[in-house]
N, C-alpha and C positions, 0 to 999 in steps of 0.2 A: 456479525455479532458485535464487532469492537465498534464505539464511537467515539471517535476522535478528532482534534485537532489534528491538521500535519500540515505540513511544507507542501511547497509546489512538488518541490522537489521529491521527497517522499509519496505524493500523491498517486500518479502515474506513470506508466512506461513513457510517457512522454516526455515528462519532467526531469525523467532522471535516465539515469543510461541506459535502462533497461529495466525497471522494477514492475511499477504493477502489473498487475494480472493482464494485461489489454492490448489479433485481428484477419482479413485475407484476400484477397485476388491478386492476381498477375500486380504486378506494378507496372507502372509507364514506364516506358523505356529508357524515359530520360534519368531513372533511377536504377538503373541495372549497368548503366555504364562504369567502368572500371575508375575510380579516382585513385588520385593521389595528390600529394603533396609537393608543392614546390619548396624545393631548399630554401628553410630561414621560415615557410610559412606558421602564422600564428591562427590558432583558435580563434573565430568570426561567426558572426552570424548564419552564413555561408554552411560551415560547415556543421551547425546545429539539423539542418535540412537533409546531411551525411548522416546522420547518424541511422544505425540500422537495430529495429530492438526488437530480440528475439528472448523467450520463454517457453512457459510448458511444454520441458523434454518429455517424453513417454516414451521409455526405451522398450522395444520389442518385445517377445516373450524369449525368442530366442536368443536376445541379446545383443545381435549382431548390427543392429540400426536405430536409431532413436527418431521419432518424428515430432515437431518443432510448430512453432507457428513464429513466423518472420513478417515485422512490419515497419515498411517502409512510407514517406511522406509524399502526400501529392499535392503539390499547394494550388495548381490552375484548377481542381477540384477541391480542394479543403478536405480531403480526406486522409484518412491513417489507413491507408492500406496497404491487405497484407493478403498473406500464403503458408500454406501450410509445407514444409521443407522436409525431407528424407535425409538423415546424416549417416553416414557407415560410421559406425564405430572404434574400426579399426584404424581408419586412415582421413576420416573427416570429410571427405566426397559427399557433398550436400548437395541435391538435385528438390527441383518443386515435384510437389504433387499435385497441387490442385492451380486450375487458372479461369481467369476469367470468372472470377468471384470475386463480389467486393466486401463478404463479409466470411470469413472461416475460419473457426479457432475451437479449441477445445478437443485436439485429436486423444483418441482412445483406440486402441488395439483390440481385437477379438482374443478372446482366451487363447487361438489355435494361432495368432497371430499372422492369419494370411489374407485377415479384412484391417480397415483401418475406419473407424468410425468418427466424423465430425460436425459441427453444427456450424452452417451457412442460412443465407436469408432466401427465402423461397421470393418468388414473383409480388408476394403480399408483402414483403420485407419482412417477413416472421422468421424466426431462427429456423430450422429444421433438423432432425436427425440425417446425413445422406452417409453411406458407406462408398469406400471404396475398396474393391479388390484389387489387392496388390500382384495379382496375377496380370493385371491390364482392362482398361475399361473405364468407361466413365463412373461417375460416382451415382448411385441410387439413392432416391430421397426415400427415405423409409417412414416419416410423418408426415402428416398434412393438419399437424396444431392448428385453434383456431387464435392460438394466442404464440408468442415467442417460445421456446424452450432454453430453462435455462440451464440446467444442466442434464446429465446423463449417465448411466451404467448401463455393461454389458451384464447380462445372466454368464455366469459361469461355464456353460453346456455352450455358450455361444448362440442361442436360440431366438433372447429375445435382449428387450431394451425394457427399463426402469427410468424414468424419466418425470422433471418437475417440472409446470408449465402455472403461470398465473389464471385463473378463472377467466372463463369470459364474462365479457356486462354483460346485462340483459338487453336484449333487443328491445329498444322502447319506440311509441308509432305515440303520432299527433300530440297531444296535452303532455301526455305524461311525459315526450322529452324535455319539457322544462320543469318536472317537480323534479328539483333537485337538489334541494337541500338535504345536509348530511350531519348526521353526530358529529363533534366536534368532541376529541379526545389525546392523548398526547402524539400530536404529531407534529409538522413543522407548517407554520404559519401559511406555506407556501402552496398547502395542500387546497385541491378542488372538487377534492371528491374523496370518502372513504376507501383507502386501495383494499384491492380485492384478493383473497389469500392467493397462496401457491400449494397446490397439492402435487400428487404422486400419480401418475399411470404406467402401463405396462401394454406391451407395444412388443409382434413380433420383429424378428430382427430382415425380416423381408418384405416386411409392411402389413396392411389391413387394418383393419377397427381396431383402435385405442381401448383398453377396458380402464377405468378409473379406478384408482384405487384407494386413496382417501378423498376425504370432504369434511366440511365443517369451516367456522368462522375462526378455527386457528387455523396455521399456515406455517410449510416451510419458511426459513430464514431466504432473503435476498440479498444481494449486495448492495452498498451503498457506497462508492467509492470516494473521497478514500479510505481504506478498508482493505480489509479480506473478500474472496471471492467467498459466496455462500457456501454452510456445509453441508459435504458431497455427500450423496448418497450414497450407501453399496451392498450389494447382496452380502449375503454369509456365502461361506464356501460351498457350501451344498445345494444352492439355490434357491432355497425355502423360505427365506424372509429376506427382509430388510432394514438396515440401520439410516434413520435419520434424525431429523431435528426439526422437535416443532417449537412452536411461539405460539403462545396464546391469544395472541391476537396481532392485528396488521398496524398498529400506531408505532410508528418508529421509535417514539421514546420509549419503548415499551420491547424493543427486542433484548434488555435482559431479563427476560424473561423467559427462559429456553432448559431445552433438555433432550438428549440422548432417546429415541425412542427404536423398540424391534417392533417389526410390520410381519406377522407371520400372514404369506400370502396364501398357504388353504384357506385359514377360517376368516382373511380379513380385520384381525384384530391387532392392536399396538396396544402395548405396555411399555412402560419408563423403564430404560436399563436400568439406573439412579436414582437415588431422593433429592439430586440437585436440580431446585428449580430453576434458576439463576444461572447466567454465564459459566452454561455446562453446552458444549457443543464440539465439532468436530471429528466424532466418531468412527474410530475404523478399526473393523473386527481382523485380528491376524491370519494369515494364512492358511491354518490350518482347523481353524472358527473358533478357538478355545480360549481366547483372550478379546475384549475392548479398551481399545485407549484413543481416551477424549482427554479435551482441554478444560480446564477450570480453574479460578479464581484460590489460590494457596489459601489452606485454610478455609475456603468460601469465604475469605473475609472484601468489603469491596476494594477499589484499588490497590490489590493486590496485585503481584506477579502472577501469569499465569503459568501452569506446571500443567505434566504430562501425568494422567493419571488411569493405571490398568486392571481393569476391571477382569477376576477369573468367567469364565463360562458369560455370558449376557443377562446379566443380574447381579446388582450390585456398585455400592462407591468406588470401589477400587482401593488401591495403591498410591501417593502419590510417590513415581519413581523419578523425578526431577529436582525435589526441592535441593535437593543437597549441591548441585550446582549454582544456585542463585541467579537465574537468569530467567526471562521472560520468553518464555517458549509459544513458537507461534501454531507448531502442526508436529505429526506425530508419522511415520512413514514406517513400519514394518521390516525387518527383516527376512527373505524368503523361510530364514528353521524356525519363524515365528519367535525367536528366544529374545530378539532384541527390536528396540526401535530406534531411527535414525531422529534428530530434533535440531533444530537452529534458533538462534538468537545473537541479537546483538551482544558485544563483549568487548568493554574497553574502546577502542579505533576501530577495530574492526567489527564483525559479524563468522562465528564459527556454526561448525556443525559437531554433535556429540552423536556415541555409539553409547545407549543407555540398556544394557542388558537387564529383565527382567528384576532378576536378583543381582546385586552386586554395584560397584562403581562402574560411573561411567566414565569415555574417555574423550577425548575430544580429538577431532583428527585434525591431521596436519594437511593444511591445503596452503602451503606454502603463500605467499604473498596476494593470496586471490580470496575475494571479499564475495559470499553470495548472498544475495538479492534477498532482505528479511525483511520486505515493507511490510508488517502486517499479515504477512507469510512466506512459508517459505518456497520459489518456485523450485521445487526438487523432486525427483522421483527415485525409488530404488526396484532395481531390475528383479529380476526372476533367479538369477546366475551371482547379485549379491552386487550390480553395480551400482555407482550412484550417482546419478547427473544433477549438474544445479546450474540455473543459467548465475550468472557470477561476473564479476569484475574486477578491474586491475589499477591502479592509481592511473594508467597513461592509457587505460583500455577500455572503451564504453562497452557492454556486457555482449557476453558471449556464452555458450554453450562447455561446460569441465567435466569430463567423466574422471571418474574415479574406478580404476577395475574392479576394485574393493577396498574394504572398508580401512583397510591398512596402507593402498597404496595413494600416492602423492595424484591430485588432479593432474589432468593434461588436457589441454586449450584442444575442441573439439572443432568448433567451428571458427572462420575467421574472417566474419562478414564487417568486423571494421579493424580491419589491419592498416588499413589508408592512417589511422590517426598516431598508428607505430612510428610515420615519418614527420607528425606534425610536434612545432614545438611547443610545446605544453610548459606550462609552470609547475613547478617542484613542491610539491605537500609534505608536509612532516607532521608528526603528532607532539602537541606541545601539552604540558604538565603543568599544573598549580596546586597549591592549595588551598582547602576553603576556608572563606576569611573566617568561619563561624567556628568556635570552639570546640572542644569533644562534647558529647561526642560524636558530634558532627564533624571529623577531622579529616574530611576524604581526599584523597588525593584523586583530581578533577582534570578533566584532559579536552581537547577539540583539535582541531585539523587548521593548521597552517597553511597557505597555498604561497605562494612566489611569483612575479609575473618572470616571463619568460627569462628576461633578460637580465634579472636580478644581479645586481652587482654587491656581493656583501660585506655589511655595515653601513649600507645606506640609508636614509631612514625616507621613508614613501606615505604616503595614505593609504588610510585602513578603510575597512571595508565590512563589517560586522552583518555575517549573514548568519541567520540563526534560524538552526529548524524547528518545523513545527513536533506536534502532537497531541500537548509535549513527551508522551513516550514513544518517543524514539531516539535516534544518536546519528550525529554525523559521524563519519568514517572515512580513513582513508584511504580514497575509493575515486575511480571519476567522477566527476562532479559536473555538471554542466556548468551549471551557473557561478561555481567560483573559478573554471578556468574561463568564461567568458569575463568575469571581472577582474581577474587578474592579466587577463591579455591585454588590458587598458591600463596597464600599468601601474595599480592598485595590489597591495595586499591585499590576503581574502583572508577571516577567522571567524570558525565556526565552532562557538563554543558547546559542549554539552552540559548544560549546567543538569541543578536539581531536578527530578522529576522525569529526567533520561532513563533510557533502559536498558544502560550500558556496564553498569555499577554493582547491581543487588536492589534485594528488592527496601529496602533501608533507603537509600536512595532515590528510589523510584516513589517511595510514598512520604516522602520530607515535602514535597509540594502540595499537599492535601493542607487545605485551609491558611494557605502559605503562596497563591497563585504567584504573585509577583518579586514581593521583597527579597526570598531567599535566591531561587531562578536573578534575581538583580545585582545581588551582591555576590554571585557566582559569576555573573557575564563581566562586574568590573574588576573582581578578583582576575580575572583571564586577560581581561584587558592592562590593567597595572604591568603581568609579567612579563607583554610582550613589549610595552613601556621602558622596564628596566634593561631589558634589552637593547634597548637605542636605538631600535629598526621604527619608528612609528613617529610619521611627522602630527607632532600630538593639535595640528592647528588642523586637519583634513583628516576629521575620520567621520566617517558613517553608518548609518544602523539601517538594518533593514531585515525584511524577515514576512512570510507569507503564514497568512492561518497560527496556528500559539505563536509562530515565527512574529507573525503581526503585533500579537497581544507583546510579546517581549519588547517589540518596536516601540509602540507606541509608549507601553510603562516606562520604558526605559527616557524618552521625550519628557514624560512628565516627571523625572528623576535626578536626571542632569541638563544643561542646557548648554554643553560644550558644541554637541553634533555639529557637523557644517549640514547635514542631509540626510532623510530619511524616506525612508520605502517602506510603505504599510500597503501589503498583500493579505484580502480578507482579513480584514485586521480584526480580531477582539478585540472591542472596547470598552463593552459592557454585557457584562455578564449577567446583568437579569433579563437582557433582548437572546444570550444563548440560554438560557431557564426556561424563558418564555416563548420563545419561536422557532430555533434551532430543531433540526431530527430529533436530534437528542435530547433535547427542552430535560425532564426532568429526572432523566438519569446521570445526568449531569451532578445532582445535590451532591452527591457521594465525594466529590472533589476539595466541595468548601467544608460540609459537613451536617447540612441538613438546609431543608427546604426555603427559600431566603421570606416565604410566608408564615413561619413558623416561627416561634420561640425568639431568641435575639439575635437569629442571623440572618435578619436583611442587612445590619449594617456590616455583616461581614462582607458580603458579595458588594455592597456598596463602596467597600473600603477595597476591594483586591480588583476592582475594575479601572480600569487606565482615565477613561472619561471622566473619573471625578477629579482627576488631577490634567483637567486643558487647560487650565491657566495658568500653569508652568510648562506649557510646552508652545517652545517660538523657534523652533526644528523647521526649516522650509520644508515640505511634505509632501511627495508622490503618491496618493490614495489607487488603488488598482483592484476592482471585483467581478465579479459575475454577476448578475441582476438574480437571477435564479438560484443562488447560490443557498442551498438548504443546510450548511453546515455550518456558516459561519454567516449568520444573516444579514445582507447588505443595507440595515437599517444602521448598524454599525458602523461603517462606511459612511455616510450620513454624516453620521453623528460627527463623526472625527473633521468630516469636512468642514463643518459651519463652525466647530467648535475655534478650530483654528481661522479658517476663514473670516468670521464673522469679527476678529479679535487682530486683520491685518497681515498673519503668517503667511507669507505665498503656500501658496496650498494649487494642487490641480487634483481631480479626480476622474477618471475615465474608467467607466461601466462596461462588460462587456454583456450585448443583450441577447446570452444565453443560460443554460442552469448551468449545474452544476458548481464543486466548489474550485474549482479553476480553471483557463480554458485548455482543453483536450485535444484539440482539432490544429492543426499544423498552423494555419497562417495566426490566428490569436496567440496561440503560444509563442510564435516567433515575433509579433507585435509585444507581447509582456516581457521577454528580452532584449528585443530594441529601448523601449521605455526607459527599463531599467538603466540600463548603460548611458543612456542619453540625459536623461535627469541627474545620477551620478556626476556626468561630465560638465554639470554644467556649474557644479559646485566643486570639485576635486579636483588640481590639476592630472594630467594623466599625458600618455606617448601620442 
């Protein structure tokens, strides 16, 4: 549902220690060997290929073991592969379950908890339902989709599966495979054909004939990363319907346009739990079927914070039980007495979780120094017995598995699949404070993440290094970080500021960048930058900007703002925001940001005015340009743009494409090619060790 900007780093599990939602087979051997650390070693490239990212806990019914999905890098194949892992929860004994698959993720438990259900690629490379009995045995494919499946539910009884799969094409013979041209409606430039919806079937839980269960030219939500994974489907507790989410239609600019639906499966019919049509999604009925709570827009107003809001019986707007915290809620997770629900969001430097009862305030628990994973969701489950696992991270610690035995007690580190980087020496983060230069009552007191190279000797003054994340609703934290302990292992500072339009503040905060894209976000990044100036640590002749996706757009505004920079790195850079209007996924849901359509009324010169491009002839920054060719979120005509602008006008400038989609690369050897760059371009302006 959510369209956004974000960071590399925010994007995926790749990028970041462990965050997005994203795999499985056996791994090569040569990644199961034991590392470690030599005394004095620093953060390298090397050990970017170490790192091990693990998500979607599913803790058992019994409580006693949680099952994982663990992925690790194969670079002589260019693969992220991965395994589905078994943890005991008592003592952290984590063993695989599945091998010899290269694609397995998304484990779910049977009600009676003695199957474990996942989805792998069959022979055709389509996803499949296969179970496993955790009595012994191989795993049984229980679909034979003619298409992927992308997500799944158990029936309560245990009986059968609930499952979303995209349509097939039509088989087309002779002529008609080349009539094919197609409406053209809000989608992204990129597009070759009108996508085909996703609907619902049902599926015993030991195979045979699929029965269909919706149809029509809407369609469930998909994912779009970066993002949220789609929202899940789930029976009610008594097995008789279903809660999902439809969309009116399949043009991606167009997925807010969603809603909460029940599927009673005797008569076949859905009706709206809600009257929200609009960015209402993620629906999940409690425990005991007498409550829903979805996500929605505060107030339904647009760029809004989203809140958690509980709807009695399956009919109805609800409650919103969240606003009172002020935070950007991304998922809603149940409590087993049904009285409460568990919620996370970012907050300040870090990312917490709240216990939000029904009635009453909520609290936010105490997970001591441990930061979990809020890219656009939260990876967290809660148990049957009241536990609650989040895969999560530690400033010195790429992400790991935390249970929590309840809701009261302090996490404890589950799993310790990168304990190796316990022995590596890392640079020192700390959360640094400003204020904003802007008056009340804009007077916020404004924060981002410091990083230190290793070896920091203090009061030294070093080059900076200005990495800024995308979204822009999100927040750096402090948290591991790949990419600013690989730039501070070069003997650079790293600061990453959170300005305006973060979602780490309130929602005040979060909506001060609506028809505001650059200037305020600009004069928040040198507000941050001055303090750490006054400071005396910042050799003020070597500093740099840089920044992937909004990270870009701030890059580059920031080029045409100042012209101190020694160096700059534009990742999927926004540069112009009528080419995100016009060709992006998002193309026209977008408006909502500046404030109405840039064809409409007098605000083309807005978006004219808040796009970096119009200001290239103040920018003579020598220029790293870095995209995907394919890249549907942040379209690489942009890229382009930025290239000649500068190029054409003298700035050293390079640009290198990478010729795959998506909006950054995913797959181990690119990604580790857009950190070498990085560091490499950096070095060749910055002095450094």
């Amino acid at each position: 549902m959510k369209m956004r900007f974000v960071s590399v780093v925010a994007m995926s599990m790749a990028f970041s220690a462990g965050l997005f939602g994203q795999s499985p087979p056996t791994a090569p051997a040569a990644s199961r060997v034991a590392i470690a650390a030599k005394p004095g070693e620093k953060f390298d490239l090397a050990w970017i290929g170490k790192i091990v990212r693990v998500s979607d806990p599913e803790i058992a019914p019994d409580g006693k073991s949680l099952a994982v999905v663990v992925v690790r890098n194969d670079y002589d194949e260019d693969l992220n592969v991965s395994e589905l892992a078994l943890v005991d929860t008592a003592t952290g004994k984590t063993r695989s379950l599945t091998h010899g698959r290269k694609t397995a993720s998304f484990p779910r438990w049977s009600p009676q908890g003695d199957k474990l259900a996942f989805l792998a690629a069959d022979g055709e490379k389509h996803n499949q339902i296969f179970v496993l009995d955790m009595a012994g045995g191989d795993a049984l494919q229980v679909t034979k989709s003619a298409t992927s499946i992308q997500q799944f539910a158990w029936k309560p009884d245990g009986t059968a599966f609930a499952y979303a799969a995209i349509d097939e094409a039509p088989k087309l013979k002779g002529a008609d495979k080349f009539d094919d041209a197609f409406e053209v409606g809000n989608g992204s430039f990129l597009d070759r054909e009108k996508a085909l919806p996703t609907h619902l079937w049902l599926i015993g839980a030991d195979g045979g004939e699929a029965k269909r269960l919706t149809q029509g030219a809407w369609s469930l939500p998909v994912a779009f990363p970066p993002g949220p994974p789609a929202s899940p489907i789930a029976f009610t507790p008594d097995g008789k319907k279903l809660i999902y989410v439809r969309l009116e239609n399949t043009y991606s600019g167009d997925r807010k346009y969603s809603s909460p639906q029940v599927l009673d499966l005797a008569t076949g019919k859905s009706e709206a739990i809600t009257t929200h049509t609009t960015w209402a999604g993620f629906p999940v009925v409690s425990p005991d079927g007498t409550h829903v709570a979805y996500v929605h827009l505060r107030d339904g107003v647009e760029r809004n914070y989203e809140d958690i809001y509980v709807v009695n019986g399956l009919k109805g707007d609800g409650t919103n039980v969240t606003q009172a915290i002020d935070r950007n809620f991304y998922r809603a997770l149940w409590t087993p007495d049904s009285k409460a629900i568990v919620t996370g969001a970012n907050d300040g430097a870090t990312a917490g979780l709240w216990l939000q009862p029904l009635d009453g305030k909520a609290t936010r628990l105490d997970l001591g120094g441990v930061t979990p994973n809020t890219g656009y969701w939260l990876d967290a489950t809660v148990g049957a017995q009241g536990q609650i696992a989040f895969a999560g991270t530690e400033p010195h610690r790429p992400t790991e598995i935390y249970l929590m035995d309840s809701a009261t007690a302090k996490p404890r580190r589950l799993t310790t699949l990168n304990a190796a980087f316990d022995e590596l020496k890392l640079g020192k983060s700390e959360v640094v404070t400003w204020l904003s230069p802007d008056k009340a009552p804009k007077n916020w007191t404004e924060n981002g993440i410091l990083t230190y190279p290793p070896d920091y000797a203090p009061g030294k003054k070093l080059p900076l290094v200005l990495y800024i994340h995308g979204g822009p609703n999100s927040s750096s934290k402090d948290t591991f970080s790949t990419f600013a302990q690989l730039i501070a292992a070069q003997g650079w500072l790293v600061f990453e500021p959170n300005y305006r339009g973060s979602d780490n503040y309130g929602n005040d905060f979060f909506r001060a960048i609506i028809d505001d894209s650059g200037d305020g976000p600009g004069r928040d990044v040198f507000a941050g930058l001055d303090m750490l100036k006054k400071r005396g640590i910042v050799d003020e002749n070597n500093i740099a900007v840089t920044g992937w996706s909004y990270g870009g757009y701030m890059t580059t505004w920031l080029m045409g703002h100042a012209q101190f920079w020694k160096a700059a790195i534009a990742g999927a850079p926004v540069t112009n925001l009528l080419d995100q209007y016009n060709l992006s996924d998002a193309n026209v849901a977008r408006a909502g940001g500046i404030g109405g359509s840039p064809y409409t009324g007098e605000w083309m010169k807005h978006w004219v005015a808040q796009s970096p491009i119009t200001y290239y002839d103040k920018m003579v920054t020598p220029t790293l340009v870095l995209q995907d060719v394919g890249d549907y979120r942040v379209t690489i005509t942009q890229g382009y743009e930025l290239y000649h602008s500068l190029k054409d006008r003298g700035v050293k400038t390079y640009f290198y494409a990478y010729p795959i989609g998506g909006h950054s690369p995913a797959d181990p050897v690119r990604m580790r090619d857009v950190y070498r760059r990085w560091i490499e371009w950096l070095g060749e302006y910055l002095p450094h060790d």
